[in-house]
C-alpha positions in Angstrom: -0.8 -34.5 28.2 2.8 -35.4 28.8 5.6 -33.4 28.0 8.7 -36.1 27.5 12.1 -34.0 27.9 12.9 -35.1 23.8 9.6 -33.4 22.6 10.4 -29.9 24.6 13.9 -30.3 23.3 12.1 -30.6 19.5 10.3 -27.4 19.8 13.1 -25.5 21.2 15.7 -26.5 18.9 15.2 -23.0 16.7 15.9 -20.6 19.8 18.6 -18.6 20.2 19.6 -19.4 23.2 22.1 -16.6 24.2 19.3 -14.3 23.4 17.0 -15.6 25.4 19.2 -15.9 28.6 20.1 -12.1 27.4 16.7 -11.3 27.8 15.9 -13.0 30.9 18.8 -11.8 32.6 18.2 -8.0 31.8 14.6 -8.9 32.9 15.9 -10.4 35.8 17.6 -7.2 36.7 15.1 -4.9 36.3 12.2 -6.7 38.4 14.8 -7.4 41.2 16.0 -3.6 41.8 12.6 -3.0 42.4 12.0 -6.5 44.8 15.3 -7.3 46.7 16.4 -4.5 49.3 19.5 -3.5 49.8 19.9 -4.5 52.7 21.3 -8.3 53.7 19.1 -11.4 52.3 19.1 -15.0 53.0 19.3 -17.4 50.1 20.3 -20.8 49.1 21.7 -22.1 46.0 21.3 -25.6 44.6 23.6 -27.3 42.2 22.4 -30.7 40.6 24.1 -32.5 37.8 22.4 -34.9 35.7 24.4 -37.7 33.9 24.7 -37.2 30.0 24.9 -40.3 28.5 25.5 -40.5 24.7 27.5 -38.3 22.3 26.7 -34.4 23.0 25.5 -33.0 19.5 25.6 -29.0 20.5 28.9 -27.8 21.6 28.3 -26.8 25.7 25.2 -28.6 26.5 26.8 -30.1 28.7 29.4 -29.6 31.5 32.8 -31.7 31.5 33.5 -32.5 35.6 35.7 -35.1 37.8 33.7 -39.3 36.8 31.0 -39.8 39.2 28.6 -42.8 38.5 30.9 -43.9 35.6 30.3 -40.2 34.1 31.8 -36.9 33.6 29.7 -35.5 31.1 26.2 -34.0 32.8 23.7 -31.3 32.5 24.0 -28.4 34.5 21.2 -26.9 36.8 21.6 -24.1 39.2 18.6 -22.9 41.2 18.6 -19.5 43.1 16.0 -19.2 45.9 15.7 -16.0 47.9 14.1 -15.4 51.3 12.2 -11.9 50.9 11.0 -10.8 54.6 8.4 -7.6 54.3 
């Protein structure tokens, strides 16, 4: 079975979702205390913006930025990786 992005967007219209970055976030926090040593770490951080095309229907879906491919509307993505050496 394929997941389309429209049908995952259906069934996740109803969360709240403040709340549940709330909740991952404090999560977040208390699993990487415990993980990520104090001591200096290597990561890398990767931005990617996705075009929006179409009229935006929630408030801050998406992110307003200079045009690029005829576009300055786009979905956001940040992705946080972390090198962990034991």
């Amino acid at each position: 079975m394929t997941l389309f992005e429209g049908t995952i967007r259906h069934r996740l219209r109803n969360l709240d979702l403040n709340e549940v970055q709330e909740v991952l976030n404090d999560k977040l926090k208390i699993h990487a205390a415990k993980t990520v040593h104090r001591k200096c770490n290597t990561f890398a951080i990767d931005f990617v913006n996705i075009p929006y095309y179409g009229k935006e229907e929630n408030n801050g879906d998406t992110i307003k930025t200079k045009p690029k491919q005829g576009k300055s509307r786009f979905y956001a993505y940040v992705s946080i990786i972390l090198n962990i050496k034991k």
